[in-house]
C-alpha positions in Angstrom: 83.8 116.9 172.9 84.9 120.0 174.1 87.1 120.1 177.5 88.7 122.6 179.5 92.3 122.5 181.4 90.5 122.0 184.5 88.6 119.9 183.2 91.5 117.8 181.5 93.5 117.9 184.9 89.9 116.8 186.7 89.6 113.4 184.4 93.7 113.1 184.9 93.9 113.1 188.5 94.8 109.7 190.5 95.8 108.2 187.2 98.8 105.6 187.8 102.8 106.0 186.9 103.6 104.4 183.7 99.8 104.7 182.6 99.5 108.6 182.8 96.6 108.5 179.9 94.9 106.7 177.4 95.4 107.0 174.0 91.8 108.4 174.0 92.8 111.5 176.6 95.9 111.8 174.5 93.5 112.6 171.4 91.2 114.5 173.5 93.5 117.0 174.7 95.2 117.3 171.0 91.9 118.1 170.0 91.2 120.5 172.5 94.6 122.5 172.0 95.9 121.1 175.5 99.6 119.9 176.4 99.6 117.4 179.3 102.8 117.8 181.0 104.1 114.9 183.8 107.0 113.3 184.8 108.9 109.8 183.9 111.7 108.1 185.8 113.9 111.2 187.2 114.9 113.1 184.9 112.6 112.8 181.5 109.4 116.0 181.4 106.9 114.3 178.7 104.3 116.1 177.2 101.2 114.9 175.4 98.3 116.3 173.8 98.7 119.6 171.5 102.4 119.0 172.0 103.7 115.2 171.9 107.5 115.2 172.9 109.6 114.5 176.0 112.4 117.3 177.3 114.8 117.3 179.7 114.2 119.0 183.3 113.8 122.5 181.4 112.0 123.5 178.4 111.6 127.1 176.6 108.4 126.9 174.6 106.7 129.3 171.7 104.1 128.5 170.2 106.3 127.4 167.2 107.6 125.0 169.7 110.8 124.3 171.8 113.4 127.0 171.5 116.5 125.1 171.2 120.0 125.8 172.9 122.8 126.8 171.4 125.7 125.0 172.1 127.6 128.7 173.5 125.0 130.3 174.8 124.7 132.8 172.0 123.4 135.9 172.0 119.9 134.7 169.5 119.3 131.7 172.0 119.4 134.5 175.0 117.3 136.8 172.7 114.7 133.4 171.9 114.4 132.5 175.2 113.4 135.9 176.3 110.4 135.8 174.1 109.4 132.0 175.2 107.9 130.7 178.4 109.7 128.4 180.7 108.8 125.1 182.5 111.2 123.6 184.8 110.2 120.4 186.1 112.1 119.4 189.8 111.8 115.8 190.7 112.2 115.4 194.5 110.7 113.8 197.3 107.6 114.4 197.0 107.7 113.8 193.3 108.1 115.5 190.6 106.9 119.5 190.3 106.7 121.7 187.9 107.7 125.6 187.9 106.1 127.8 184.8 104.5 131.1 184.8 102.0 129.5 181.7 98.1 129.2 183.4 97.8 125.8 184.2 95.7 123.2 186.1 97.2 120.8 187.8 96.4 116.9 188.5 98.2 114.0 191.0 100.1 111.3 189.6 100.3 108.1 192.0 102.4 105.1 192.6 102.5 102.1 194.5 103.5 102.9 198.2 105.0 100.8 200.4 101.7 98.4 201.3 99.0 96.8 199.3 96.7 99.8 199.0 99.1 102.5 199.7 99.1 105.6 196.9 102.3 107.5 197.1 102.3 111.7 194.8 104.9 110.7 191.9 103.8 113.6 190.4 102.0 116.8 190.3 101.1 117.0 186.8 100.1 120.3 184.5 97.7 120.5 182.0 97.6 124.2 180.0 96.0 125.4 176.9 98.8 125.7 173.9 97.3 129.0 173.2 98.9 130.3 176.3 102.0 130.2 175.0 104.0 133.1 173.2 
């Protein structure tokens, strides 16, 4: 089945913390050349779909992958980076956000509020094609 980002982001959206998709989406969106990109705890990005990993707040991506640090900040890391596209994921309160310059769609991610049917954002999730990337 063929699916879109918006698409993706559509079937995503209301889905519950700590059950962000099924292994089924997880699958679809591989097969579909998405990454899924949403939040855990505070300080975890996780990424599913074309790309299955989890990053820190901050991530430099190719399409060869993550573009990792160097421990000095040398000059090839500096170079790398230059070429890659950024995501930067913020966790505040309103949830967690994400800041990239990569087309996206994006999709809520809710929690339990403070009542019985209250629906708090956790998480403004992004769902983008890996073909986007450098």
């Amino acid at each position: 089945m063929e699916i879109t980002k918006e698409q993706m982001a559509q079937m995503l959206n209301g889905c519950e913390y700590g059950s962000e998709m099924t292994k089924d989406q997880e699958d679809l969106a591989k097969l579909n050349g998405l990454v899924v990109v949403f939040g855990a705890s505070d300080d975890l990005m996780e990424m599913r779909g074309a790309i299955d990993d989890e990053f820190g707040t901050e991530v430099f991506l190719t399409k060869k992958g993550e573009v990792e640090p160097c421990e000095d900040d040398c000059k090839h890391f500096r170079r790398a980076i230059a070429k890659a596209q950024r995501i930067k994921g913020k966790f505040g309160k309103t949830g967690w956000m994400f800041d990239t310059d990569i087309p996206h769609a994006t999709f809520n991610i809710l929690e339990d509020g403070d009542g019985d049917d209250d629906k708090e954002q956790y998480c403004k999730g992004i769902v983008f094609h890996i073909d986007s990337l450098n």
